[in-house]
N, CA, C and O atoms as a MOPAC input file, in Angstrom:
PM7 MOZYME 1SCF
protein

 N     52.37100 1     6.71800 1   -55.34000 1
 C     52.36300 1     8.03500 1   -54.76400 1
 C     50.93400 1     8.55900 1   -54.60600 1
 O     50.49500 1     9.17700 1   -53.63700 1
 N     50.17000 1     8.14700 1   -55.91400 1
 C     48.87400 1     8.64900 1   -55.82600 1
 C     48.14300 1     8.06500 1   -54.43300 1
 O     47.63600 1     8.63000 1   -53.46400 1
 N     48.29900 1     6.92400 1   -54.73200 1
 C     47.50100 1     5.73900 1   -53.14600 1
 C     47.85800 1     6.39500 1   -52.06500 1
 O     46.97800 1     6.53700 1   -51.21600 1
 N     49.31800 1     7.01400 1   -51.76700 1
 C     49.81100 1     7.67500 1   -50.58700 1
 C     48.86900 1     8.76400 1   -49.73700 1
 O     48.68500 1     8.81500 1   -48.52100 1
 N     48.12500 1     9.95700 1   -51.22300 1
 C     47.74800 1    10.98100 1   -51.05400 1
 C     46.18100 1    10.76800 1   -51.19100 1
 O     45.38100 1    11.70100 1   -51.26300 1
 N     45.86000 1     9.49300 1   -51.21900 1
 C     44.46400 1     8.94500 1   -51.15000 1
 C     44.29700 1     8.72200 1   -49.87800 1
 O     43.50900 1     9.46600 1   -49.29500 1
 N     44.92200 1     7.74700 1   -49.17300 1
 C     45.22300 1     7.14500 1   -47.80300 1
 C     44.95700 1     8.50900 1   -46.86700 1
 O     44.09900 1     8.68400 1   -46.00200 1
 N     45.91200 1     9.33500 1   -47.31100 1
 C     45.72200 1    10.45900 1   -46.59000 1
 C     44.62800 1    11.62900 1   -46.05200 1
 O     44.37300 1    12.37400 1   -45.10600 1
 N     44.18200 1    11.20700 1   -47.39600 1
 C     43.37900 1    12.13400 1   -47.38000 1
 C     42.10100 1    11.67100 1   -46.86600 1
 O     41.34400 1    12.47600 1   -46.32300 1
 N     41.72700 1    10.17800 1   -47.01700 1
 C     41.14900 1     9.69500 1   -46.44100 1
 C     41.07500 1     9.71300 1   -44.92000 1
 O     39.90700 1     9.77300 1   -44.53600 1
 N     41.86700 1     9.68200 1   -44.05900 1
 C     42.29800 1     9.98000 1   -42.74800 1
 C     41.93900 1    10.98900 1   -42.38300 1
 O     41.20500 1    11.05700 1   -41.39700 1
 N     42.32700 1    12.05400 1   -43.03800 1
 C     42.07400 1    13.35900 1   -42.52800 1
 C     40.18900 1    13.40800 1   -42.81800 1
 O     39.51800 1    14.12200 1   -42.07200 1
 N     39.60100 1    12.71000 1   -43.77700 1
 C     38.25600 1    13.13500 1   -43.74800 1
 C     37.29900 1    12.45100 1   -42.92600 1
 O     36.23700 1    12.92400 1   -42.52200 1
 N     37.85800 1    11.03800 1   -42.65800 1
 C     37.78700 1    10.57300 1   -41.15200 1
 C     37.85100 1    11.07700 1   -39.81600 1
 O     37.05300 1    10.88700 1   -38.89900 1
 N     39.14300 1    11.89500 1   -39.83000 1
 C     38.85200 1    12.79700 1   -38.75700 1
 C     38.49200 1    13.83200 1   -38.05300 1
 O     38.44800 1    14.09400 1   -36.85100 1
 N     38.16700 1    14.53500 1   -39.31800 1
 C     37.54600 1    15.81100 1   -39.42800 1
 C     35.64500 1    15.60800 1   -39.37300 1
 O     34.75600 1    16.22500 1   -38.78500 1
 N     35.65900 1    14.61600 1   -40.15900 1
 C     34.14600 1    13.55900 1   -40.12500 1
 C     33.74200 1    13.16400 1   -38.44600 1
 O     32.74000 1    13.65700 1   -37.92800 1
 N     34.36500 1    12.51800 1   -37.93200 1
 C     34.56600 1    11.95900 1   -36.37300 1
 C     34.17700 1    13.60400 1   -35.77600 1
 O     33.06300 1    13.82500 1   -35.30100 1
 N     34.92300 1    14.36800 1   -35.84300 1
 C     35.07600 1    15.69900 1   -34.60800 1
 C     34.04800 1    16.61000 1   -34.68800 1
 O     33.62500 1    17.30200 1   -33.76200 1
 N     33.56900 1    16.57900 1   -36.09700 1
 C     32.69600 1    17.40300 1   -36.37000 1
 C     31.09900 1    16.75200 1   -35.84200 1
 O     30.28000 1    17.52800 1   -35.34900 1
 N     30.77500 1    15.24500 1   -36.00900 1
 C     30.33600 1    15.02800 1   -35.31700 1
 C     30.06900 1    14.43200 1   -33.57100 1
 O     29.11500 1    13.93000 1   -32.97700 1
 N     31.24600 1    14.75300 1   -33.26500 1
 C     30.90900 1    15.42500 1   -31.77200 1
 C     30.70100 1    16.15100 1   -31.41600 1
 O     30.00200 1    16.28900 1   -30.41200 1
 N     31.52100 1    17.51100 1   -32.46500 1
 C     31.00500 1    18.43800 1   -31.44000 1
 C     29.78500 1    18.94000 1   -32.02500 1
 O     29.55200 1    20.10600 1   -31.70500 1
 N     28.74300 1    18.27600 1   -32.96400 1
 C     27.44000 1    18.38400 1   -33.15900 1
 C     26.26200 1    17.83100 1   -31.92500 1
 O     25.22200 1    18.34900 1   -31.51600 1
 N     26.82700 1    16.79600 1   -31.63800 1
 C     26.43100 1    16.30500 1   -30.17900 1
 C     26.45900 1    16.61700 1   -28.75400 1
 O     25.77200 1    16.06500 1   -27.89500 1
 N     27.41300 1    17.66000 1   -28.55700 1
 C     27.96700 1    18.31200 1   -27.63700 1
 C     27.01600 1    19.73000 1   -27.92400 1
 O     26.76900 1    20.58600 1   -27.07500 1
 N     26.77200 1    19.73100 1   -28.69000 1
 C     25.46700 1    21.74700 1   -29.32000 1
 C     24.33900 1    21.09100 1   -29.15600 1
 O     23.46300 1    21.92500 1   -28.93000 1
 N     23.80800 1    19.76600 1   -29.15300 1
 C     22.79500 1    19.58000 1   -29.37800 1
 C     22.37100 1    18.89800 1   -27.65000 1
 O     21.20000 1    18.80200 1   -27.28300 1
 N     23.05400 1    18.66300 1   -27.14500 1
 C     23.01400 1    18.43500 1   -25.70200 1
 C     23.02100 1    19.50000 1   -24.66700 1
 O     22.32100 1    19.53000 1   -23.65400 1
 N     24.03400 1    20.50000 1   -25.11000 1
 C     24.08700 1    21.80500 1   -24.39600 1
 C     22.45700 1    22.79100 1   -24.74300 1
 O     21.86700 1    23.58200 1   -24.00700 1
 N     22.20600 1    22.43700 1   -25.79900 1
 C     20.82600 1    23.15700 1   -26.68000 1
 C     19.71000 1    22.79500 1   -25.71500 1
 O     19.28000 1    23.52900 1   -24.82500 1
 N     19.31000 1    21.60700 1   -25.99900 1
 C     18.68000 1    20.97600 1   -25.18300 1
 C     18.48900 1    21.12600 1   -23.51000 1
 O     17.52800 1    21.54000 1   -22.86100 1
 N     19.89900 1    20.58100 1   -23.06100 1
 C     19.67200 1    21.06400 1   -21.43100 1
 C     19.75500 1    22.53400 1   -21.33100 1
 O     19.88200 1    22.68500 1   -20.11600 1
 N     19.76200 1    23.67900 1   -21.84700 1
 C     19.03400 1    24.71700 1   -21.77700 1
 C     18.12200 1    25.18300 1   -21.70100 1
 O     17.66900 1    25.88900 1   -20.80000 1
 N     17.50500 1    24.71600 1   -23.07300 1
 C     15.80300 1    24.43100 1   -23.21900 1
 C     14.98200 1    23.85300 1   -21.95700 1
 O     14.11600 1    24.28600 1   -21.19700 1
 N     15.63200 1    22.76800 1   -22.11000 1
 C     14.81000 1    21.83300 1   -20.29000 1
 C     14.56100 1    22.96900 1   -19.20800 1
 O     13.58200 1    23.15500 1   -18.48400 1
 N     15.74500 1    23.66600 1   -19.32600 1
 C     15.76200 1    24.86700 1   -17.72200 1
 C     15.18000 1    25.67800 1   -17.67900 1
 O     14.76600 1    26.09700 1   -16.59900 1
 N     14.81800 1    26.40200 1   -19.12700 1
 C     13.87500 1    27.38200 1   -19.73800 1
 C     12.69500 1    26.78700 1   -19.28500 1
 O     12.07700 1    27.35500 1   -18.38400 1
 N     12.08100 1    25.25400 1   -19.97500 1
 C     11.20300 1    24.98400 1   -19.59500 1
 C     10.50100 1    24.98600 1   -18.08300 1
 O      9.31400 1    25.16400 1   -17.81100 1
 N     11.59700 1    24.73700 1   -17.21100 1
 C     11.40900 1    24.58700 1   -16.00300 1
 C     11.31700 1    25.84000 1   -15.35800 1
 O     10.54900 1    25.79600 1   -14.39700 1
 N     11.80800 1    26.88500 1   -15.54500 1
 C     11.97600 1    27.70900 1   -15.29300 1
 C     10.53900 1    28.37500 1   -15.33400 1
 O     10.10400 1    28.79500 1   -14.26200 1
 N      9.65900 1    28.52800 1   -16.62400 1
 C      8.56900 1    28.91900 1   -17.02400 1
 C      7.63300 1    27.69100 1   -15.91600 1
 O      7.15900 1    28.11000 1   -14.86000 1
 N      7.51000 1    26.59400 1   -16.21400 1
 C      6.62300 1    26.03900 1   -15.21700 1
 C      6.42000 1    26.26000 1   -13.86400 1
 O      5.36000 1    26.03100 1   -13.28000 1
 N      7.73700 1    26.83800 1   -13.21100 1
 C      7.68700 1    27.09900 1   -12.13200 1
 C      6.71500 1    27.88300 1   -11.84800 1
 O      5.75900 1    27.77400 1   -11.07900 1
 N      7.32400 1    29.30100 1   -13.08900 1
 C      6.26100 1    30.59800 1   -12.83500 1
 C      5.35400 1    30.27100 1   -13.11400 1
 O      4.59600 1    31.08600 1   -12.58900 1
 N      4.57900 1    29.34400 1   -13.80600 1
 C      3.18200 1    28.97300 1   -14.06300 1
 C      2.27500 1    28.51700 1   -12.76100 1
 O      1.14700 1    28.90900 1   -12.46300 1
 N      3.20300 1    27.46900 1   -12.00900 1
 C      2.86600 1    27.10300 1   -10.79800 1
 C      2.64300 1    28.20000 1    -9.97900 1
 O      1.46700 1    28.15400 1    -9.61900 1
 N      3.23100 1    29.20000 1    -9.49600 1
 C      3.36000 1    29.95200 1    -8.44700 1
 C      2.08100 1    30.75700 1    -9.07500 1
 O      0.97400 1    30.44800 1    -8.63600 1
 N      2.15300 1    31.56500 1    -9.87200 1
 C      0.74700 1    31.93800 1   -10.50100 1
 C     -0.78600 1    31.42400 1   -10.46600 1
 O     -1.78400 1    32.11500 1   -10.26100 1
 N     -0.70200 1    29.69600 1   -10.77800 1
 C     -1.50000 1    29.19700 1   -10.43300 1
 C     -2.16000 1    29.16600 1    -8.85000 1
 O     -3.30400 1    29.21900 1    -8.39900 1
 N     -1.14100 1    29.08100 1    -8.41700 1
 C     -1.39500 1    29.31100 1    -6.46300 1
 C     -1.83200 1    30.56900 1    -6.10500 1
 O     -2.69200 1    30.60800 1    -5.22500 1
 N     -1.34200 1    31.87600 1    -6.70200 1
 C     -1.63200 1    33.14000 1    -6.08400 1
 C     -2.96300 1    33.14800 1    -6.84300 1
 O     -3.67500 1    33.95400 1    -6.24500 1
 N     -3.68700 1    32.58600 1    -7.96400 1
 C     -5.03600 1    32.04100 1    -8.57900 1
 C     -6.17600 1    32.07500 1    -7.59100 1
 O     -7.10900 1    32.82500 1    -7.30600 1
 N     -5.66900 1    30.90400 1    -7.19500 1
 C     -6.26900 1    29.76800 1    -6.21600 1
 C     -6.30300 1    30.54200 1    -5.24800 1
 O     -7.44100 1    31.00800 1    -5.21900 1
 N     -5.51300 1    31.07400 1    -4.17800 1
 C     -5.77200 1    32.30800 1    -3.14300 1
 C     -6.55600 1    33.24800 1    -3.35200 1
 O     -7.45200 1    33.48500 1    -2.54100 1
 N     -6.42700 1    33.82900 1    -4.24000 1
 C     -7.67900 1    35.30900 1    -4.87300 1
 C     -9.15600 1    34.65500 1    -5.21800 1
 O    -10.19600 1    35.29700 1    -5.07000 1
 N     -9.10500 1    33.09200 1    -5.76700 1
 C    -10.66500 1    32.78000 1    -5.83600 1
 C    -10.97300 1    32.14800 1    -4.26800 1
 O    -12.18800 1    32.23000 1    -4.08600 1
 N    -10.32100 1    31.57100 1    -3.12500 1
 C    -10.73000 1    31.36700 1    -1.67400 1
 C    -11.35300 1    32.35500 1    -1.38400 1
 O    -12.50700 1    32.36200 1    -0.95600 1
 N    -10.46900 1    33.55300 1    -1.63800 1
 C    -11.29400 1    34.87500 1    -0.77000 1
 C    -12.31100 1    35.30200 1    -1.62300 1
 O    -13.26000 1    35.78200 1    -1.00200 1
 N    -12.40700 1    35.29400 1    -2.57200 1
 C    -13.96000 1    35.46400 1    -3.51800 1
 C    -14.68500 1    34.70700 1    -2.97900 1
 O    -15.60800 1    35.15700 1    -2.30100 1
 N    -14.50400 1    33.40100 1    -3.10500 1
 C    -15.30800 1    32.41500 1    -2.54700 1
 C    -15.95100 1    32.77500 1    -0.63100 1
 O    -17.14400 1    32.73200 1    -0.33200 1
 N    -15.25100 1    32.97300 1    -0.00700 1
 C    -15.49700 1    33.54800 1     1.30100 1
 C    -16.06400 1    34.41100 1     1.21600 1
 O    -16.93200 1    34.51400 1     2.08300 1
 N    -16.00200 1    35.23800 1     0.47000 1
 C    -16.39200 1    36.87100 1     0.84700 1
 C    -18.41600 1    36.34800 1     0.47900 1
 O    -19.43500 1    36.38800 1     1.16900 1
 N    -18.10300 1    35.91400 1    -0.95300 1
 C    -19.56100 1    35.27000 1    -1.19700 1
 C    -20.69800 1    34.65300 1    -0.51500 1
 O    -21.89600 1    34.91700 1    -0.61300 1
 N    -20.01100 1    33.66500 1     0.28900 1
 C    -20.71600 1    32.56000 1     1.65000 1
 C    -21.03600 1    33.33600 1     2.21200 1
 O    -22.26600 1    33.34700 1     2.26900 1
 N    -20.39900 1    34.41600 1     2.95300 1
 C    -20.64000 1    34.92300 1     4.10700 1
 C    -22.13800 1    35.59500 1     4.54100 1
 O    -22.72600 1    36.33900 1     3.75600 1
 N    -22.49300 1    35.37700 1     5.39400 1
 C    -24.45000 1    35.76700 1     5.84500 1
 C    -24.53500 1    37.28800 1     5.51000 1
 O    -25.61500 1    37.80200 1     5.21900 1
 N    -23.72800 1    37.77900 1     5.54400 1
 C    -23.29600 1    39.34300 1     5.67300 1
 C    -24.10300 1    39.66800 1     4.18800 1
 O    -25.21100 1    40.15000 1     3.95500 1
 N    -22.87600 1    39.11200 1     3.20300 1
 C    -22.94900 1    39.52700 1     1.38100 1
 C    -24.60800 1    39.31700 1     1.48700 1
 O    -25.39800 1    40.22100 1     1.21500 1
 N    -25.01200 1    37.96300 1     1.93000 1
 C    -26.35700 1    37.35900 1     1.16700 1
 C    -27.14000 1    38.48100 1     1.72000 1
 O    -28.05700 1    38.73800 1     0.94000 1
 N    -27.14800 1    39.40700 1     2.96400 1
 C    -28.26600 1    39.98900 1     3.64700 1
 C    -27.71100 1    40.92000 1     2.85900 1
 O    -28.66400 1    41.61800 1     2.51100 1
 N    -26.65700 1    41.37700 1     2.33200 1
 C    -27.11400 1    43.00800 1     1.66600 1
 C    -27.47900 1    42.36400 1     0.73500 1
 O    -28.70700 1    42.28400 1     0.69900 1
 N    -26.77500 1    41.65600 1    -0.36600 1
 C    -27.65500 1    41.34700 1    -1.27800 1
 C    -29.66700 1    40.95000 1    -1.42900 1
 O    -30.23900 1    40.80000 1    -2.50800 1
 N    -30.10700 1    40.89700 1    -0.53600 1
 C    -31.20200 1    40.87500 1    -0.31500 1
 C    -32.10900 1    42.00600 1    -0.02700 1
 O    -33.31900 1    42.07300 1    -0.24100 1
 N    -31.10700 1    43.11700 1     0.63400 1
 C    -31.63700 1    44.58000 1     1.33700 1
 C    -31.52000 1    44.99400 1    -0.41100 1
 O    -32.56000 1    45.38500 1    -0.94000 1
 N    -30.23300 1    44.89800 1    -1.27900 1
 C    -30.29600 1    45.68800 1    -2.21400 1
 C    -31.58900 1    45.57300 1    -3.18900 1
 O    -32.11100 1    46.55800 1    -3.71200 1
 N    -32.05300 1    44.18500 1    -3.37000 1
 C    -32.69900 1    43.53100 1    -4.30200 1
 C    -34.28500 1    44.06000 1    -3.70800 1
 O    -35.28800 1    43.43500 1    -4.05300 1
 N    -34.38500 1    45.32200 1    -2.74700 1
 C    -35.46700 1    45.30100 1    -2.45600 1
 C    -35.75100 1    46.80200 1    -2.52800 1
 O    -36.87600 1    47.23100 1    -2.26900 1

């Protein structure tokens, strides 16, 4: 009788053992591909930032070259 309620119980901690680790695998996959999207999500905005960067130093850069800046800068310096 005892062996009966051994057997048993064994089974059940088998299967409770088994489910529990799936659905640890199933949190840790869902966790994860969240995270990834977050991540992606933020890089994006990093990118687009980086570009509107890069646009604001062109026109610095232009405004600088130009014969115009250098001649006032030269009228001022005098």
């Amino acid at each position: 009788m005892e062996q009966e309620y051994a057997i048993v119980a064994l089974v059940i901690v088998i299967t409770v053992g088994t489910t529990a680790t799936e659905i640890f695998k199933q949190y840790m996959k869902s966790k994860s591909a969240n995270k990834s999207g977050q991540q992606t999500e933020e890089l994006n905005l990093l990118r687009q930032h980086n570009n509107e960067l890069k646009q604001r130093i062109a026109t610095l850069e232009k405004i600088v070259t130009e014969p115009e800046y250098e001649l006032k800068q030269q009228i001022n310096s005098l």
